[in-house]
Biotite code that builds the C-alpha atoms (Angstrom):
import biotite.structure as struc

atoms = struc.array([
    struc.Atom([-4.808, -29.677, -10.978], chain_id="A", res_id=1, res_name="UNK", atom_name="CA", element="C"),
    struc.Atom([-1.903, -27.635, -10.185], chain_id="A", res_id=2, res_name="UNK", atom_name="CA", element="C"),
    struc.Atom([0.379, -26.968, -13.414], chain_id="A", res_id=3, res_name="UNK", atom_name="CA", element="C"),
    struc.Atom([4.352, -27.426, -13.198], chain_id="A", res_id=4, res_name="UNK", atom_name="CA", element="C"),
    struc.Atom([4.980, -23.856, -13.377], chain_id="A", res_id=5, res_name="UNK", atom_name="CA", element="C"),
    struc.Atom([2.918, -23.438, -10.076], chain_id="A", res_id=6, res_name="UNK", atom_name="CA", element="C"),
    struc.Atom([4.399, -26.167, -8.214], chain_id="A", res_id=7, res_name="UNK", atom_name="CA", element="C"),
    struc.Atom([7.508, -25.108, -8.948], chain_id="A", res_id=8, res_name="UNK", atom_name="CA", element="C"),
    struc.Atom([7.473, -21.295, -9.143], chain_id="A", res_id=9, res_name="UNK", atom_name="CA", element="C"),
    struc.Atom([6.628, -18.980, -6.315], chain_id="A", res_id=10, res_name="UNK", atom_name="CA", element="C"),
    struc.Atom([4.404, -18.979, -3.659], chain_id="A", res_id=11, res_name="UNK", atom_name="CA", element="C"),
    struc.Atom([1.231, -16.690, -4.445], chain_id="A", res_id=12, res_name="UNK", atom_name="CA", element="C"),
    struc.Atom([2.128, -14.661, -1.110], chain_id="A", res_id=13, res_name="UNK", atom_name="CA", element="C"),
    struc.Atom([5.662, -14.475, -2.348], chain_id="A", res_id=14, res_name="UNK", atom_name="CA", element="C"),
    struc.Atom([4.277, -13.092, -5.545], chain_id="A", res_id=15, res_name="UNK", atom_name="CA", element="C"),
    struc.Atom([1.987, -10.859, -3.962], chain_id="A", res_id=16, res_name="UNK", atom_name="CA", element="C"),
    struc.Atom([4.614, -9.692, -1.636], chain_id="A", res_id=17, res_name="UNK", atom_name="CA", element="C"),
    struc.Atom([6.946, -8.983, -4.536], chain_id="A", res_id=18, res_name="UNK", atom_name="CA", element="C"),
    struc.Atom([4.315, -7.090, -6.498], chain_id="A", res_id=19, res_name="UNK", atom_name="CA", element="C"),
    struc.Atom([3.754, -4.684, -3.029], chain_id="A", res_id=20, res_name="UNK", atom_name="CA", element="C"),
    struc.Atom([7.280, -3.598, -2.723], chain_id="A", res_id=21, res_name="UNK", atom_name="CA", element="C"),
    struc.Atom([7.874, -2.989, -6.424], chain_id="A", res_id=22, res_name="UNK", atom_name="CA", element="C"),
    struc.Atom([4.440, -0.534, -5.935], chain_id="A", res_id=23, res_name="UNK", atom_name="CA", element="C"),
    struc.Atom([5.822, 0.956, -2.781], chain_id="A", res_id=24, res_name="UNK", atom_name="CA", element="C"),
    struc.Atom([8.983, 1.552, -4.492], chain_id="A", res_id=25, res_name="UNK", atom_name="CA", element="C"),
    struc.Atom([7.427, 3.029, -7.840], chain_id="A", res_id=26, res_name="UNK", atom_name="CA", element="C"),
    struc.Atom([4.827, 5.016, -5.503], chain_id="A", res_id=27, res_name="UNK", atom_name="CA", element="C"),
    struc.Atom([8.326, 6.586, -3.688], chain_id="A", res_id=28, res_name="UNK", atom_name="CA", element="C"),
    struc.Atom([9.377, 7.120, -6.706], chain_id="A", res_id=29, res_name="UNK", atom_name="CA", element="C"),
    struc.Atom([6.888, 9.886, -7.598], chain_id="A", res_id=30, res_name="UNK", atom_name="CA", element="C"),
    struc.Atom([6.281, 10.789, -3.904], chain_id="A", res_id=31, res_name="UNK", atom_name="CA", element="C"),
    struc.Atom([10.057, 12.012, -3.961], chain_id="A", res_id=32, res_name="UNK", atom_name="CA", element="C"),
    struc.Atom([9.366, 13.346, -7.362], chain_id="A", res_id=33, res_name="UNK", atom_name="CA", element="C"),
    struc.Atom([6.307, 15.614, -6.463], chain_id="A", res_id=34, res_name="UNK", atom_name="CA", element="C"),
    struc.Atom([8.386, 16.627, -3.043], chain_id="A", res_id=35, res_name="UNK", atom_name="CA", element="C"),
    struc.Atom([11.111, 18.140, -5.590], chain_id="A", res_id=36, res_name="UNK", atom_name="CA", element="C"),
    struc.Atom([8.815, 19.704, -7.462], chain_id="A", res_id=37, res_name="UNK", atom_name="CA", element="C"),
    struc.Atom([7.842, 21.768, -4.219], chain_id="A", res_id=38, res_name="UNK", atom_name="CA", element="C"),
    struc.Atom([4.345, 19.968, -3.562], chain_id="A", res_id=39, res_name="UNK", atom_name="CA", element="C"),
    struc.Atom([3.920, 19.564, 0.272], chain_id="A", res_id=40, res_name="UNK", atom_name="CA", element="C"),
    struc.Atom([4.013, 15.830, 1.810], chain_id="A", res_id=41, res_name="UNK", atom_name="CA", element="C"),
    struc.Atom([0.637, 16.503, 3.711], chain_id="A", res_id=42, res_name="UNK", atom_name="CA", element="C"),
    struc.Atom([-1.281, 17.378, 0.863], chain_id="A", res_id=43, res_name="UNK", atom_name="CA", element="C"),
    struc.Atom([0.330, 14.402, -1.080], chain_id="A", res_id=44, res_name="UNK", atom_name="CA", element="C"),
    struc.Atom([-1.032, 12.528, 1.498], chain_id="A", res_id=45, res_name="UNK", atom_name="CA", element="C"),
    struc.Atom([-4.346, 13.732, 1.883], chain_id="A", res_id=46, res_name="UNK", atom_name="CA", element="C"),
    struc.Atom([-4.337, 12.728, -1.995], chain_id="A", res_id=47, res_name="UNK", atom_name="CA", element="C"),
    struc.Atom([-3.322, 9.459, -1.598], chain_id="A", res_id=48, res_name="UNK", atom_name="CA", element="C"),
    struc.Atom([-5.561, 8.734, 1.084], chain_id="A", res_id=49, res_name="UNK", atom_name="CA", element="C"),
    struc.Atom([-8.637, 10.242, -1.042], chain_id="A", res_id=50, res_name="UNK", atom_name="CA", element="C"),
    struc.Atom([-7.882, 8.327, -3.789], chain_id="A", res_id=51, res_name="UNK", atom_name="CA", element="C"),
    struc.Atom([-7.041, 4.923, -1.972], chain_id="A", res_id=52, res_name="UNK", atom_name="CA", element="C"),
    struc.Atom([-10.555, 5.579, -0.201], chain_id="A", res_id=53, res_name="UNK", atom_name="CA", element="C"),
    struc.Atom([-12.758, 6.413, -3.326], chain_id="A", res_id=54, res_name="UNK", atom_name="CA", element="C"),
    struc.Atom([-11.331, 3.038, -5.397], chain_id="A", res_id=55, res_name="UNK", atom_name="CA", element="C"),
    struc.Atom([-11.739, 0.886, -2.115], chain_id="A", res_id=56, res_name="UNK", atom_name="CA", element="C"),
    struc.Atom([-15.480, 2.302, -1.976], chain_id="A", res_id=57, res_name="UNK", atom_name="CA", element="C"),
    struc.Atom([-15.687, 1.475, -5.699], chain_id="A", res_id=58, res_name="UNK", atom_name="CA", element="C"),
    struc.Atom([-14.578, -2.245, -5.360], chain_id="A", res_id=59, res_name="UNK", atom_name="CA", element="C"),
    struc.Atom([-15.821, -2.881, -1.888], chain_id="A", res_id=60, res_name="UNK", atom_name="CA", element="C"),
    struc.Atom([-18.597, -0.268, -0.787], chain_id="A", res_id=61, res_name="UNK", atom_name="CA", element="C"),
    struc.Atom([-18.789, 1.954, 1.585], chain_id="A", res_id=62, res_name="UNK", atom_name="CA", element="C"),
    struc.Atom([-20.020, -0.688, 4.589], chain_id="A", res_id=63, res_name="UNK", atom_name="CA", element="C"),
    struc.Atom([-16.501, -2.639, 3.934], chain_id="A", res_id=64, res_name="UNK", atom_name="CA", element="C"),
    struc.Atom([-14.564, 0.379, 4.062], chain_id="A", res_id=65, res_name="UNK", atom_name="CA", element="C"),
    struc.Atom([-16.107, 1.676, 6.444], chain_id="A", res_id=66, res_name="UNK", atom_name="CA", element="C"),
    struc.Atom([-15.278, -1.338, 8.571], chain_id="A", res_id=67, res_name="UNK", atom_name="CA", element="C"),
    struc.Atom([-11.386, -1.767, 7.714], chain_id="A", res_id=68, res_name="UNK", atom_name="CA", element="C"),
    struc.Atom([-11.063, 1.855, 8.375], chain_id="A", res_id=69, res_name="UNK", atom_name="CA", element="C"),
    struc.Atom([-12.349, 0.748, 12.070], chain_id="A", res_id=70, res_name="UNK", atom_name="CA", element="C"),
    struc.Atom([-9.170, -1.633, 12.279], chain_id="A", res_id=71, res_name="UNK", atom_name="CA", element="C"),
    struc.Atom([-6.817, 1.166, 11.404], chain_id="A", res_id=72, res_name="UNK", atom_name="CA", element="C"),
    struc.Atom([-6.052, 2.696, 14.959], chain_id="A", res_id=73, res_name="UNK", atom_name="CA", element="C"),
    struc.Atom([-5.137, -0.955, 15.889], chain_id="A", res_id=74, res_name="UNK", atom_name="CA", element="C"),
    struc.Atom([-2.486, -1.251, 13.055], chain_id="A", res_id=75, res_name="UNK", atom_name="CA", element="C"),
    struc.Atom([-1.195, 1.964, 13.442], chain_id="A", res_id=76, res_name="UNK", atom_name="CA", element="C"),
    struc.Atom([-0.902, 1.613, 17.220], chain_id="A", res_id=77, res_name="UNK", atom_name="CA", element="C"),
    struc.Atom([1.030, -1.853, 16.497], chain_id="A", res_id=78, res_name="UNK", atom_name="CA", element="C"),
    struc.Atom([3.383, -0.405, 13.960], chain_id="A", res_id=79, res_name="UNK", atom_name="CA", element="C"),
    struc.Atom([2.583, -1.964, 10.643], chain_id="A", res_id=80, res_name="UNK", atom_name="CA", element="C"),
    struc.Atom([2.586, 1.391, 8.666], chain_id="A", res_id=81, res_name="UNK", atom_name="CA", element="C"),
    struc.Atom([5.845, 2.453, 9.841], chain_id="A", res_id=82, res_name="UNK", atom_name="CA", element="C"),
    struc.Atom([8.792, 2.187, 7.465], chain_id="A", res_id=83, res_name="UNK", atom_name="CA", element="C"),
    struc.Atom([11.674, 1.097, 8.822], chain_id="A", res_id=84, res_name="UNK", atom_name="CA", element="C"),
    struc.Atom([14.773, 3.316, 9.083], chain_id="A", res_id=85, res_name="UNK", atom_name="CA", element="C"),
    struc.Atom([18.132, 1.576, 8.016], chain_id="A", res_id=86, res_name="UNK", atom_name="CA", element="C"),
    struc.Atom([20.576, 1.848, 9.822], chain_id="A", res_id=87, res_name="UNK", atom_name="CA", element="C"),
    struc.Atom([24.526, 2.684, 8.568], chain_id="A", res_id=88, res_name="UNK", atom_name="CA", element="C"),
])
């Protein structure tokens, strides 16, 4: 039975998507942060990568990972980790 607050709140993929830009922003935050501290962008992202790797092997294992690593050339290729620039 869905409650009222569900039927008439948000969407869970509006939620969701909410929740990803508000950790995108906070994850910029510190990104910028450790770049004015003097730490280099490649190792940040070698880092990030490491660490978004070892807690997806955690939750997932490594045959799951393994496999959406597979997809990534795909994605990449079609754009879907590239931040838009705005324009002025």
């Amino acid at each position: 039975m869905i409650s009222n607050y569900e039927a008439a709140g948000p969407s869970r993929a509006e939620v969701s998507e909410k929740l990803r830009k508000r950790v995108i922003s906070l994850f910029l935050d510190t990104w910028d942060e450790a770049c004015v501290e003097g730490l280099p962008s490649d190792l940040l992202s070698e880092v990030c990568l490491y660490l978004a790797l070892t807690d997806m092997i955690e939750d997932h294992g490594e045959d799951d990972v393994a496999d959406i690593m597979e997809t990534l050339p795909h994605r990449i290729r079609r754009g879907e980790f590239t931040l838009a620039l705005e324009q002025h």
